[in-house]
LUMFIDREN-989080 format. One record per residue (C-alpha): x negated, y negated, z negated; residue in three letters. Coordinates in nm, 4 decimals, decimal comma. Example, Ala and Ser with C-alpha at 12.3 -4.5 7.8 and 13.67 -1.06 7.14 Angstrom:
# residues 2
<atom><east>-1,2300</east><north>0,4500</north><up>-0,7800</up><r>Ala</r></atom>
<atom><east>-1,3670</east><north>0,1060</north><up>-0,7140</up><r>Ser</r></atom>
# end
This chain:
# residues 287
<atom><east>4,0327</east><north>-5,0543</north><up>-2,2336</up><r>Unk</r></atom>
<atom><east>3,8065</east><north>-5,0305</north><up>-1,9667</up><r>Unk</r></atom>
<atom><east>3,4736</east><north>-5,1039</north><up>-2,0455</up><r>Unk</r></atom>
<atom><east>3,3190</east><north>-5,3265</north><up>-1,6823</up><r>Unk</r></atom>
<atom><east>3,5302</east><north>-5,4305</north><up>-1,4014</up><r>Unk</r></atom>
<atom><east>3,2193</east><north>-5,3338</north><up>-1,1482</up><r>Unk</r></atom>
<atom><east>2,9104</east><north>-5,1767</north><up>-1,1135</up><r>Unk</r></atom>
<atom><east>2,6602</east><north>-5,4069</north><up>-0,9116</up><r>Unk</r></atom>
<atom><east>2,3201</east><north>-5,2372</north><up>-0,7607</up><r>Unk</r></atom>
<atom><east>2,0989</east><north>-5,4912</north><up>-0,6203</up><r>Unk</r></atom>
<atom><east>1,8267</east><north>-5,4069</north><up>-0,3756</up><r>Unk</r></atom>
<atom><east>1,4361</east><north>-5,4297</north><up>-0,4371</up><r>Unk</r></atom>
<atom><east>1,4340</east><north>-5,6940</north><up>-0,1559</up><r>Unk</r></atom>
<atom><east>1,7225</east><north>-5,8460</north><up>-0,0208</up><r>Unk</r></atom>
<atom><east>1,6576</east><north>-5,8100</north><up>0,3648</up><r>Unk</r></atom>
<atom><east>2,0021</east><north>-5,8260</north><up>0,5039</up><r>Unk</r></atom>
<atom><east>2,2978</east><north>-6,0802</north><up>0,5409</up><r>Unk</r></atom>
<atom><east>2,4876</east><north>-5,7777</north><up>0,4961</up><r>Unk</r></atom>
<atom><east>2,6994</east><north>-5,6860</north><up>0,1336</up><r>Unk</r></atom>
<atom><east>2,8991</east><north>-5,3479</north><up>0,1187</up><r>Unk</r></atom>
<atom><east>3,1602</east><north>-5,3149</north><up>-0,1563</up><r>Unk</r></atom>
<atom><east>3,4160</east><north>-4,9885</north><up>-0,2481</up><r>Unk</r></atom>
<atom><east>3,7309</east><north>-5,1818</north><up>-0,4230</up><r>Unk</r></atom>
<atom><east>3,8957</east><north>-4,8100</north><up>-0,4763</up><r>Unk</r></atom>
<atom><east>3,6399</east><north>-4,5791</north><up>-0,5351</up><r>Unk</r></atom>
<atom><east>3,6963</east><north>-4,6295</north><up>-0,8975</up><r>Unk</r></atom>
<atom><east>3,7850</east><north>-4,4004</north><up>-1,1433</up><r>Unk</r></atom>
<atom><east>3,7749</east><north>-4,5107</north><up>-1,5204</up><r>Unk</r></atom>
<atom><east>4,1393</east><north>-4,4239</north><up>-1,6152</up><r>Unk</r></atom>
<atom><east>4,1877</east><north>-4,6176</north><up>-1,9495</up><r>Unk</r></atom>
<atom><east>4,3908</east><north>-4,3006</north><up>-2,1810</up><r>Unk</r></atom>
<atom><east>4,6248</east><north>-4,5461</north><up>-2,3043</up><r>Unk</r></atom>
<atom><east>4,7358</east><north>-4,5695</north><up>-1,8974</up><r>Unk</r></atom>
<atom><east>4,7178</east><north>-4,2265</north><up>-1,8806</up><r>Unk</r></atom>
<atom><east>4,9591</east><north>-4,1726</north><up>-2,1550</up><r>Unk</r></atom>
<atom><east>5,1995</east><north>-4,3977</north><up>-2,0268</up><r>Unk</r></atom>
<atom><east>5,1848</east><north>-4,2502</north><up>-1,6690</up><r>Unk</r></atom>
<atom><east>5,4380</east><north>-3,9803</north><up>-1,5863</up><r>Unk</r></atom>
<atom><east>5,2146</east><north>-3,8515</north><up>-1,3427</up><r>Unk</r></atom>
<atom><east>4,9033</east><north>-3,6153</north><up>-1,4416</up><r>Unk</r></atom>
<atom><east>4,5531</east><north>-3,6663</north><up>-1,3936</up><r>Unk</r></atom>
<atom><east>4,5663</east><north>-3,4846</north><up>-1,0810</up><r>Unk</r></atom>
<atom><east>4,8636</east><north>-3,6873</north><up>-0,9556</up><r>Unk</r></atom>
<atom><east>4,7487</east><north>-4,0262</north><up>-1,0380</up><r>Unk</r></atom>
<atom><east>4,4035</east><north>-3,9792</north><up>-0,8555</up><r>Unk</r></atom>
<atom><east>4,5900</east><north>-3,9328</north><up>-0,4996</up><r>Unk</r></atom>
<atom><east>4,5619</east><north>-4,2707</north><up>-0,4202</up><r>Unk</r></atom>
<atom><east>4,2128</east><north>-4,2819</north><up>-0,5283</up><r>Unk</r></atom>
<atom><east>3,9213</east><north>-4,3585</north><up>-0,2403</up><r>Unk</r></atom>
<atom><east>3,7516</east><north>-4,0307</north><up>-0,4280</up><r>Unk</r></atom>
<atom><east>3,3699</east><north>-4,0543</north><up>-0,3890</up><r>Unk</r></atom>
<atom><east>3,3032</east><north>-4,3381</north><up>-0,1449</up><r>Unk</r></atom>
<atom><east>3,0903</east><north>-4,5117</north><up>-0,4621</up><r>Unk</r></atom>
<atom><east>2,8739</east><north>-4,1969</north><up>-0,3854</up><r>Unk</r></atom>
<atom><east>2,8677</east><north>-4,2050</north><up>-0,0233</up><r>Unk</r></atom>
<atom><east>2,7349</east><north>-4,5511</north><up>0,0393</up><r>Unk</r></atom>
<atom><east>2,5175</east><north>-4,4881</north><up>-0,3074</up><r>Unk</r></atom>
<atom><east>2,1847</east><north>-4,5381</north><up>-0,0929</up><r>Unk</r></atom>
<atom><east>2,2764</east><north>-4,8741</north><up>0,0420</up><r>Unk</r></atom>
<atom><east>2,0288</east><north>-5,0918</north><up>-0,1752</up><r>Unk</r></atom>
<atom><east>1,7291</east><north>-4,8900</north><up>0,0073</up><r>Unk</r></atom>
<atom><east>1,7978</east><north>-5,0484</north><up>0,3219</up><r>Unk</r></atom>
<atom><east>1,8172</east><north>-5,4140</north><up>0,1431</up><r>Unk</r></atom>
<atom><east>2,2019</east><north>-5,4499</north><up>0,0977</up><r>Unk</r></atom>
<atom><east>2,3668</east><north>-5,4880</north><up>-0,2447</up><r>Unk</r></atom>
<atom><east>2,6554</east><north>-5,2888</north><up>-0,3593</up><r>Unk</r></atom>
<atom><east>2,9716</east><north>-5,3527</north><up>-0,4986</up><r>Unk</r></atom>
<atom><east>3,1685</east><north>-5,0828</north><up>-0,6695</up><r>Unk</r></atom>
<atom><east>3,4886</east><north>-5,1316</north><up>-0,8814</up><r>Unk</r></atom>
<atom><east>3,4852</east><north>-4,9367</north><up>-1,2306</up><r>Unk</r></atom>
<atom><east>3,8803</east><north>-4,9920</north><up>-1,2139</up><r>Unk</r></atom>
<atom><east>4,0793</east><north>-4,7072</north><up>-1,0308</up><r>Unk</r></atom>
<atom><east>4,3730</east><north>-4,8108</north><up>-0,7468</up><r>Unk</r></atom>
<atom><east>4,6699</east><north>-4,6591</north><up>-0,9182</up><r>Unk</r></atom>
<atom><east>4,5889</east><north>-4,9076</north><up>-1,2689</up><r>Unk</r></atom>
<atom><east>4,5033</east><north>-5,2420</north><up>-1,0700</up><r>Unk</r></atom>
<atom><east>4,4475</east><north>-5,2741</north><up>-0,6612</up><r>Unk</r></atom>
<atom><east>4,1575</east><north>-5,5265</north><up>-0,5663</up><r>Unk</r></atom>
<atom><east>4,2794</east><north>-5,4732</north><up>-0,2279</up><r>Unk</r></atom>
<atom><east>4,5820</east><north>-5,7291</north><up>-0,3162</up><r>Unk</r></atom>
<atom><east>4,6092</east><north>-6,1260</north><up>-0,3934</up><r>Unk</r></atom>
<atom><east>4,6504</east><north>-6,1903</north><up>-0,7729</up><r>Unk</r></atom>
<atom><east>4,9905</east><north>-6,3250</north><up>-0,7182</up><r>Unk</r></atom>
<atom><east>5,1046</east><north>-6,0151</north><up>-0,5350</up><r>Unk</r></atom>
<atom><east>5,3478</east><north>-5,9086</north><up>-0,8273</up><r>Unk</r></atom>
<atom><east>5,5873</east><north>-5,6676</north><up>-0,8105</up><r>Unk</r></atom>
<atom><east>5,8992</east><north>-5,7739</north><up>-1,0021</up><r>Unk</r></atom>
<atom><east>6,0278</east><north>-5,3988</north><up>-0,9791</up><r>Unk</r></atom>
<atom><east>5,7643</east><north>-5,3203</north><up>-1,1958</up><r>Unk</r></atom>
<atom><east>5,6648</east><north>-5,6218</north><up>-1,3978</up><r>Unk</r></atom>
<atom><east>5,9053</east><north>-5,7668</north><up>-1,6337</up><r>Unk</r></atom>
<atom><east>5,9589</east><north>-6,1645</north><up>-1,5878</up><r>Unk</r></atom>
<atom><east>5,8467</east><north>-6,1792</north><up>-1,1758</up><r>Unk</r></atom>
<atom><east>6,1129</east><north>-6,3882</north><up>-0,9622</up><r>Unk</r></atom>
<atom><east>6,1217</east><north>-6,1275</north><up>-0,6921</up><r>Unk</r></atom>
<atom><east>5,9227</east><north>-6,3872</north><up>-0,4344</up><r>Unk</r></atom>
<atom><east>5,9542</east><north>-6,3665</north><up>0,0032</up><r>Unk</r></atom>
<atom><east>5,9482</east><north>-6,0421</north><up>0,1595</up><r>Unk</r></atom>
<atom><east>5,6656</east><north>-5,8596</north><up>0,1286</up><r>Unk</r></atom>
<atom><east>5,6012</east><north>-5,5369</north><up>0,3102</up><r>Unk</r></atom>
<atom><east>5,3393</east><north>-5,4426</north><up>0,0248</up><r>Unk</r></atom>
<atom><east>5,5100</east><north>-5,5232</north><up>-0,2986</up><r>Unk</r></atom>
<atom><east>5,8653</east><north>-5,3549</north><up>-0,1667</up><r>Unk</r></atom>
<atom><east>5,6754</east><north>-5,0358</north><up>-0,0812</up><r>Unk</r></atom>
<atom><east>5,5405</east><north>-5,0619</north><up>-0,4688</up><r>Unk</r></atom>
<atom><east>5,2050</east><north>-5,1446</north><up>-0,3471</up><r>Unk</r></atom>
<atom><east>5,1045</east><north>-5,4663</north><up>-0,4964</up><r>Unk</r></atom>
<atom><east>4,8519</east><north>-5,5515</north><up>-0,6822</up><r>Unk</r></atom>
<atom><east>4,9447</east><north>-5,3589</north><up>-0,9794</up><r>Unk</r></atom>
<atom><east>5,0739</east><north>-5,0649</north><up>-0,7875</up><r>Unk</r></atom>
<atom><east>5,4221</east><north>-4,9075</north><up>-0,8959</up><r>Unk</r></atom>
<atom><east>5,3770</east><north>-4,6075</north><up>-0,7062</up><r>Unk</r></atom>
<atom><east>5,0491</east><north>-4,3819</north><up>-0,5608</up><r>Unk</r></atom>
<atom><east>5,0685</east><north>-4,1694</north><up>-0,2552</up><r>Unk</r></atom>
<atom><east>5,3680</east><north>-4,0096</north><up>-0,1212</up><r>Unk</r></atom>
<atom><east>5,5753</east><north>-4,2681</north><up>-0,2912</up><r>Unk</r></atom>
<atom><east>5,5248</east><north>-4,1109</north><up>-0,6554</up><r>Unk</r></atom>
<atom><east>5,6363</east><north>-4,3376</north><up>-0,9167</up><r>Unk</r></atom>
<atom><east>5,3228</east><north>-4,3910</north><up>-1,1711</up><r>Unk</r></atom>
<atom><east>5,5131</east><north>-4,5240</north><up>-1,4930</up><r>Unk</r></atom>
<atom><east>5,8091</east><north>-4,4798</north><up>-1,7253</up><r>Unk</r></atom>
<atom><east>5,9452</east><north>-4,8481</north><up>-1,7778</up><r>Unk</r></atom>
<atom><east>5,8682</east><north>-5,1738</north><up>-1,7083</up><r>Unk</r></atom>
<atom><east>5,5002</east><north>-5,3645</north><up>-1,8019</up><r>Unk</r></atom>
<atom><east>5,5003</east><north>-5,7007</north><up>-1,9381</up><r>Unk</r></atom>
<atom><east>5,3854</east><north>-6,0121</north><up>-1,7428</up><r>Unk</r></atom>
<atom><east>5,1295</east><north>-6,0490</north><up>-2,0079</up><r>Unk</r></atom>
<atom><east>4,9289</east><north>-5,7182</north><up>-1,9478</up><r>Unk</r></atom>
<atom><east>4,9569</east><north>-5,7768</north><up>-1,6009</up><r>Unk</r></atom>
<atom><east>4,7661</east><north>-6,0975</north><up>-1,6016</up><r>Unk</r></atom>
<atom><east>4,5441</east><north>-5,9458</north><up>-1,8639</up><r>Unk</r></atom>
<atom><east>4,4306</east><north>-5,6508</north><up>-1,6297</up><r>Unk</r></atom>
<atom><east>4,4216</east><north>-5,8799</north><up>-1,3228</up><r>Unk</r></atom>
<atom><east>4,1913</east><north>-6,1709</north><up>-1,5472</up><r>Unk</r></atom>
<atom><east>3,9714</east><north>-5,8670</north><up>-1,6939</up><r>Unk</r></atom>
<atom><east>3,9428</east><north>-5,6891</north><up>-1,3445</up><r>Unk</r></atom>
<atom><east>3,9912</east><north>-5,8491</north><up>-1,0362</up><r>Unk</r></atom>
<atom><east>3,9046</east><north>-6,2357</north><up>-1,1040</up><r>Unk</r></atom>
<atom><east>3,5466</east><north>-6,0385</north><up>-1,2385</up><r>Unk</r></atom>
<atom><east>3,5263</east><north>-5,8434</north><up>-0,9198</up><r>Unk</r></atom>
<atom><east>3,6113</east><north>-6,0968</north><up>-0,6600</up><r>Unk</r></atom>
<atom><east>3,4273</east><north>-6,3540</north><up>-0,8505</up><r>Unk</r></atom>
<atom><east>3,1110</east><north>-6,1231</north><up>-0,7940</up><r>Unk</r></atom>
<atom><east>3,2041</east><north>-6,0611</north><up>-0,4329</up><r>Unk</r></atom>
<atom><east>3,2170</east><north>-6,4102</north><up>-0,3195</up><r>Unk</r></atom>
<atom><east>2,8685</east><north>-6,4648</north><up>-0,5210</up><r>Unk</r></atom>
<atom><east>2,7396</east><north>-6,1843</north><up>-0,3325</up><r>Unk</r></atom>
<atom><east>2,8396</east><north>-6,3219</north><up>-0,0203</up><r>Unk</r></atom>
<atom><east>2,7294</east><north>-6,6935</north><up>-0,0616</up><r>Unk</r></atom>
<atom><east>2,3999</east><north>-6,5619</north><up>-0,1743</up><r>Unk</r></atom>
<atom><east>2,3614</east><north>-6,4177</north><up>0,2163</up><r>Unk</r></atom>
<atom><east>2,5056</east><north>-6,7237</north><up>0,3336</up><r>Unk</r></atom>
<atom><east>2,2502</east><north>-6,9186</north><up>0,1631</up><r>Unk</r></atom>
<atom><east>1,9496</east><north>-6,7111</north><up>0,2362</up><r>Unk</r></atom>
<atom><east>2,0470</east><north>-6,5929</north><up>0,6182</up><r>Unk</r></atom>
<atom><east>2,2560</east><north>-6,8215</north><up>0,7481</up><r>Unk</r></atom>
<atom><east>2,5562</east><north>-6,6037</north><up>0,7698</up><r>Unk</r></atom>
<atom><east>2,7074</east><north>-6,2844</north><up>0,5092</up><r>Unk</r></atom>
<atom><east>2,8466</east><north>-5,9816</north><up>0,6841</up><r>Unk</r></atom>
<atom><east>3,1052</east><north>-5,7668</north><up>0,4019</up><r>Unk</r></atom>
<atom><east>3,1746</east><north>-5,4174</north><up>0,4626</up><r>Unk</r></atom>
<atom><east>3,4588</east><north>-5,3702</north><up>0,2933</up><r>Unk</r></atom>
<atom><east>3,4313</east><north>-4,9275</north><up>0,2101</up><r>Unk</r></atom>
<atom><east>3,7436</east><north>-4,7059</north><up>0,2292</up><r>Unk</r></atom>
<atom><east>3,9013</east><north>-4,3660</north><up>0,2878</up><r>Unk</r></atom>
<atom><east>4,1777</east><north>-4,2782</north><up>0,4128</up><r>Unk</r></atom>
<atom><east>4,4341</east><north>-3,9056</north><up>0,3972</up><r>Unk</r></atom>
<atom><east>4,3734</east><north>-3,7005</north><up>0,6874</up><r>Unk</r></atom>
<atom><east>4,6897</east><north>-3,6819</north><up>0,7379</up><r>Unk</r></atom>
<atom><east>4,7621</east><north>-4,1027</north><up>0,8147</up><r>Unk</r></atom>
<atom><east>4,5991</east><north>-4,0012</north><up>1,1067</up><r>Unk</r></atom>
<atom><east>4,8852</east><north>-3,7281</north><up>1,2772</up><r>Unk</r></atom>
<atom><east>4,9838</east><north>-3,9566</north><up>1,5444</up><r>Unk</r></atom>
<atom><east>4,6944</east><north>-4,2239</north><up>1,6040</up><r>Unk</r></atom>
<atom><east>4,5589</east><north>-4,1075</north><up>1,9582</up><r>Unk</r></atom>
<atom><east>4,6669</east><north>-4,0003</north><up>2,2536</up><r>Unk</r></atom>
<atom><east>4,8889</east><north>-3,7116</north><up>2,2493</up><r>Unk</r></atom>
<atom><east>4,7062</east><north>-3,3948</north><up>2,2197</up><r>Unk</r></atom>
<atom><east>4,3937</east><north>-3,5679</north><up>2,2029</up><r>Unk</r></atom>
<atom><east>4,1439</east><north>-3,5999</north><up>1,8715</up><r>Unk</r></atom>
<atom><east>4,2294</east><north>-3,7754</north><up>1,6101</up><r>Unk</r></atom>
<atom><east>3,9642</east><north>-4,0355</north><up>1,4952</up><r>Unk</r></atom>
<atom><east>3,7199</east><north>-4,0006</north><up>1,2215</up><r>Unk</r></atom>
<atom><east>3,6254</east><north>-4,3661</north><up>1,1398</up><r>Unk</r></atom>
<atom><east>3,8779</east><north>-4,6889</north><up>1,1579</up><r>Unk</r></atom>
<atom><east>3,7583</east><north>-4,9863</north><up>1,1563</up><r>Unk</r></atom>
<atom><east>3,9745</east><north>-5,2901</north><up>1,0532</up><r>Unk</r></atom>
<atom><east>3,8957</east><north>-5,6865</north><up>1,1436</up><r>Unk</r></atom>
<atom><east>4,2779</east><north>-5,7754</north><up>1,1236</up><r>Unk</r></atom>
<atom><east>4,2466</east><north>-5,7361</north><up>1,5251</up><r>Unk</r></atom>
<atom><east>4,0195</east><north>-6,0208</north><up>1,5502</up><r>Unk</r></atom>
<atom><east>4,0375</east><north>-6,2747</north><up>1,3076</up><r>Unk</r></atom>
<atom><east>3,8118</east><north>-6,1535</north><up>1,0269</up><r>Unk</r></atom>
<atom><east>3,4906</east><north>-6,0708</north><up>1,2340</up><r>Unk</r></atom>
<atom><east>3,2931</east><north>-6,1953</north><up>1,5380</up><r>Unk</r></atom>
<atom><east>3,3318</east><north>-5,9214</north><up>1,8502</up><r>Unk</r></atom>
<atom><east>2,9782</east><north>-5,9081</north><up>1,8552</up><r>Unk</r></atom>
<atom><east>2,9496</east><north>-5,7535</north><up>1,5250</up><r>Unk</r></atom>
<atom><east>3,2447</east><north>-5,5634</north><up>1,5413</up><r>Unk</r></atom>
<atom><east>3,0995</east><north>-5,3908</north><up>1,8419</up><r>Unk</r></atom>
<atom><east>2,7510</east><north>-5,3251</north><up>1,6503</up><r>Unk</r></atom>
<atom><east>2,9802</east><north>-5,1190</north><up>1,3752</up><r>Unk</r></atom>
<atom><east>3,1468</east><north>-4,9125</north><up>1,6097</up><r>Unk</r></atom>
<atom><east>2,8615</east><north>-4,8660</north><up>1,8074</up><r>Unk</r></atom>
<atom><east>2,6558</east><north>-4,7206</north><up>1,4552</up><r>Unk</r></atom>
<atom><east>2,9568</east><north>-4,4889</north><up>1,3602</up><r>Unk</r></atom>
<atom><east>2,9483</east><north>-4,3688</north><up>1,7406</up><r>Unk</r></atom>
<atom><east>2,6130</east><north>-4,2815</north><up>1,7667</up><r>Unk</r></atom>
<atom><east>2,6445</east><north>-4,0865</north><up>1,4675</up><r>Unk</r></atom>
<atom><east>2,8632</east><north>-3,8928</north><up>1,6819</up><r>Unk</r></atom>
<atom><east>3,2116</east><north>-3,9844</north><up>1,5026</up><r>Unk</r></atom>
<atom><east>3,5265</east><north>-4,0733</north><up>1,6489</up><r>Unk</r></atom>
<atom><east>3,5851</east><north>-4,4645</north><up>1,6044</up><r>Unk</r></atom>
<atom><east>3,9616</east><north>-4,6399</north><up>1,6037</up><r>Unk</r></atom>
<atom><east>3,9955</east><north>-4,9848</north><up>1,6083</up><r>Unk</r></atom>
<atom><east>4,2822</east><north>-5,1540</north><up>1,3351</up><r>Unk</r></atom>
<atom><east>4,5245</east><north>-4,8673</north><up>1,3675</up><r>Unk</r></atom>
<atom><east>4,6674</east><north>-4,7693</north><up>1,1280</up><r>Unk</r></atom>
<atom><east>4,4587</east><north>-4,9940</north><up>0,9233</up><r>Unk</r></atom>
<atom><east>4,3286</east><north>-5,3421</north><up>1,0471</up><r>Unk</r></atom>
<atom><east>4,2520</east><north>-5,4795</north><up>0,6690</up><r>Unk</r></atom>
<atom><east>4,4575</east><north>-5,6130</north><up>0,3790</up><r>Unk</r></atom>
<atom><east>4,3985</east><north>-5,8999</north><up>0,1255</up><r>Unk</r></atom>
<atom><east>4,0194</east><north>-5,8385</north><up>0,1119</up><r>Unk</r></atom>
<atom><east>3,9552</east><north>-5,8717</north><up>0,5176</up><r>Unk</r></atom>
<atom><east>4,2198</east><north>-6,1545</north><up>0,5067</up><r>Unk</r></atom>
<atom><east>4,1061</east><north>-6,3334</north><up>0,2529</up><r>Unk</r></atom>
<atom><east>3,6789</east><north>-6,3128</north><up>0,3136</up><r>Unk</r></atom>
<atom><east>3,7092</east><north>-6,2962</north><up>0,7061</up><r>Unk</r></atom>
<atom><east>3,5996</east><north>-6,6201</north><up>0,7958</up><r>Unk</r></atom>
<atom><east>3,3789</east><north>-6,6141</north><up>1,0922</up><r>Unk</r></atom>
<atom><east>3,4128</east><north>-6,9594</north><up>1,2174</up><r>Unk</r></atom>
<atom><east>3,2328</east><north>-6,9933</north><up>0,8937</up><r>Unk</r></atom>
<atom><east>2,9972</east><north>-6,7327</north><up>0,9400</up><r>Unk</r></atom>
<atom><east>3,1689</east><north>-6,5079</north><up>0,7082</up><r>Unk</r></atom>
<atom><east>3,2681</east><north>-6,1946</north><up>0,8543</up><r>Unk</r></atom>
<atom><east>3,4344</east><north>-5,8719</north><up>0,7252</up><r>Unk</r></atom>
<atom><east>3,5226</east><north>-5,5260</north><up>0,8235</up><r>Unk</r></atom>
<atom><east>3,7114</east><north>-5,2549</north><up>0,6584</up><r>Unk</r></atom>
<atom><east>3,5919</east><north>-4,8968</north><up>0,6973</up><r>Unk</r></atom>
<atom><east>3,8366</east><north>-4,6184</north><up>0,6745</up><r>Unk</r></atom>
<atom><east>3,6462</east><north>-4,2682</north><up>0,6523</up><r>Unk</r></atom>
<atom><east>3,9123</east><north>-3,9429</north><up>0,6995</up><r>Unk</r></atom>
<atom><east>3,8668</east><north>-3,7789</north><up>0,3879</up><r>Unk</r></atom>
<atom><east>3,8554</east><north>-3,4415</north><up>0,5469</up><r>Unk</r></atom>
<atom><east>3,4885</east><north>-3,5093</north><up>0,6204</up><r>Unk</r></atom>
<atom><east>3,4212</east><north>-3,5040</north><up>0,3059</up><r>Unk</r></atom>
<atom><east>3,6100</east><north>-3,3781</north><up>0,0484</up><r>Unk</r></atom>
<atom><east>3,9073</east><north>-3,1022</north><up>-0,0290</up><r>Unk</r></atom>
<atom><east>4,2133</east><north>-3,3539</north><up>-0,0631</up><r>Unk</r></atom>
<atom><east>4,4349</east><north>-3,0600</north><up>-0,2337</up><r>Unk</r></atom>
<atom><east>4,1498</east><north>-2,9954</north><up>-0,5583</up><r>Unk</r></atom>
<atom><east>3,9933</east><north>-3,4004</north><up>-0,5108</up><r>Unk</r></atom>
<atom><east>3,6664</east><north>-3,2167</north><up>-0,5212</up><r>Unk</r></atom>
<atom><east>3,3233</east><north>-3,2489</north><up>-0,2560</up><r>Unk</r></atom>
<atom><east>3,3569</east><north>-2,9748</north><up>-0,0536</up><r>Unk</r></atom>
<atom><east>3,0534</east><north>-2,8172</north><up>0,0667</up><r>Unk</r></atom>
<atom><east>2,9843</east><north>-3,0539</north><up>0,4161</up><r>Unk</r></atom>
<atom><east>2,9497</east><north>-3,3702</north><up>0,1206</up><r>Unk</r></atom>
<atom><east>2,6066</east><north>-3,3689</north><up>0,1614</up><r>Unk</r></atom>
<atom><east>2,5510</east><north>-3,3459</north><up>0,4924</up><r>Unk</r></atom>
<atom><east>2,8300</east><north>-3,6170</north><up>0,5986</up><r>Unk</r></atom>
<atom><east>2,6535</east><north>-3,8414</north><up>0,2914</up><r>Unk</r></atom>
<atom><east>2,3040</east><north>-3,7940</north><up>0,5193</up><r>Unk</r></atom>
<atom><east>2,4709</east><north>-3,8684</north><up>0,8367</up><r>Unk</r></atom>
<atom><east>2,6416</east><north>-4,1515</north><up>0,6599</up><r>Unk</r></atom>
<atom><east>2,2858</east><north>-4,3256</north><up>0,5404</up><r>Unk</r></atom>
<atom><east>2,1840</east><north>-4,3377</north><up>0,9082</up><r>Unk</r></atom>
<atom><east>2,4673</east><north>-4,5223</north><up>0,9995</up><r>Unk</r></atom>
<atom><east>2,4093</east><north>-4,7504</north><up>0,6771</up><r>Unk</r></atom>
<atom><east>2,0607</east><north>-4,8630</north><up>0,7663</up><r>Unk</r></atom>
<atom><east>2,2043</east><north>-4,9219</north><up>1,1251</up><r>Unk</r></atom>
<atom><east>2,4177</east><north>-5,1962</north><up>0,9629</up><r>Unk</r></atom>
<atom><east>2,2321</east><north>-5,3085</north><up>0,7759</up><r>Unk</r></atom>
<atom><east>2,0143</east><north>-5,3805</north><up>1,0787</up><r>Unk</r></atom>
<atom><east>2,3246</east><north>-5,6033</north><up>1,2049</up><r>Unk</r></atom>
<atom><east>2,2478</east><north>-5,8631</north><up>0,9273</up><r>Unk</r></atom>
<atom><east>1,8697</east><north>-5,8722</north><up>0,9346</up><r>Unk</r></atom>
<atom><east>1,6735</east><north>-6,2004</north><up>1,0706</up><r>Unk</r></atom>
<atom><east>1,4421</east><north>-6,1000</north><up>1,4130</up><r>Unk</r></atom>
<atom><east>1,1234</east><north>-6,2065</north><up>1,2175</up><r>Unk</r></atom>
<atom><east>1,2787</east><north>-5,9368</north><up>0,9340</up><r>Unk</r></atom>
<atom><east>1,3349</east><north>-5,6590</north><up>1,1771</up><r>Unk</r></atom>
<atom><east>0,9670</east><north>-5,6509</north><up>1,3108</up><r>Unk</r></atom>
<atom><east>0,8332</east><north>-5,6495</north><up>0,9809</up><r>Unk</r></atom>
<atom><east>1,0471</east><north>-5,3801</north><up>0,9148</up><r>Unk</r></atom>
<atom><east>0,9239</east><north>-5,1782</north><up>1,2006</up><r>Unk</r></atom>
# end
């Protein structure tokens, strides 16, 4: 049983309309799933968004709050709607509409992690699905949404980055041919989940870091963009895909030894949007 469904850190200050959250960084693998799995350890961690918690660790010291799931991926996905059952997995699901997500076994409690691998033995029952999505993701998005209409209340507006990673190798054939492959992709499910205006100040930040930025391909957003991009209401939000080669050695799941420096380059580009949400009257006091 997992202990929390998130880990919240709250700035000093709040200074920014701005909330980042990591739905898949975590990695709090209950043994009883474990045993149950007929992967291994190493296996089940491949869907796993391995160390983005730690990238974006510094966000409260620019005035943002962070959101980070305690829950890994491969147990329960808080990038899916609750009712996003699989009834290949779950025992008493009407198998519902087509659904890209929940035929590929990726629903919200996934039947399979990267490359397709089946995680379990048998069926689960309807009941311990609805227990992991009531003690897990009603907590998480419940949190989220406070999160959000606290910046709405205070600023006027609430901006979510939504904090991923992505296999280097989803990105063989995004680009022209021959040409590099991007580093960053940024996903506003082409349009609808975030002003252009602030779309452009994200991809401008990653840029002038001196990273390669994709818009929506192969990734413009799932449930979270979909469901939280609302910017007609002033609610806007953008997924962040980071290659993982940047970062880490996908074949051990380990930091390799650029971590550090990608994590410094990364806090540059965090203050930067964090700057996106801040009031004028904020940013001169700030300067």
């Amino acid at each position: 049983m997992l202990k929390s469904a998130y880990h919240l850190t709250r700035p000093t200050t709040r200074t920014t309309s701005v909330v980042f959250a990591s739905p898949h960084s975590g990695r709090d693998y209950p043994e009883s799933f474990l045993h149950r799995s007929v992967l291994n350890e190493h296996e089940v961690r491949s869907s796993e968004d391995a160390y983005v918690d730690l990238l974006f660790a510094n966000v409260p010291e620019h005035g943002a709050p962070f959101l980070t799931a305690c829950a890994p991926r491969a147990y329960l996905d808080l990038n899916r709607g609750a009712d996003e059952l699989d009834s290949a997995l779950i025992e008493g699901v009407r198998r519902s509409a087509h659904n890209p997500r929940i035929a590929s076994g990726l629903g919200v409690i996934p039947r399979v992690v990267a490359n397709g691998r089946q995680i379990y033995r048998g069926k689960l029952t309807l009941i311990e699905a609805h227990q992991r999505i009531a003690n897990h993701w009603r907590p998480y998005h419940d949190q989220l949404q406070t999160l959000l209409d606290e910046s709405a209340n205070a600023f006027g507006e609430a901006i979510l980055i939504d904090c991923h990673s992505m296999p280097h190798e989803a990105l063989e054939n995004i680009g022209p041919p021959g040409g590099a492959r991007p580093d960053i992709v940024l996903g506003d499910r082409f349009g609808a989940a975030a002003a252009g205006s602030i779309m452009e100040r994200v991809e401008a930040a990653f840029a002038s870091a001196g990273l390669r930025v994709a818009r929506n391909m192969p990734f413009a957003g799932a449930f979270i963009t979909q469901h939280y991009g609302r910017p007609a209401r002033q609610q806007h939000a953008i997924q962040i895909e980071i290659d993982r080669a940047l970062y880490m050695d996908e074949q051990t799941l380990k930091p390799h030894d650029g971590f550090e420096a990608f994590k410094t380059l990364l806090n540059g580009i965090i203050a930067e949007l964090a700057e996106i949400g801040r009031k004028a009257d904020q940013r001169v006091a700030a300067e």
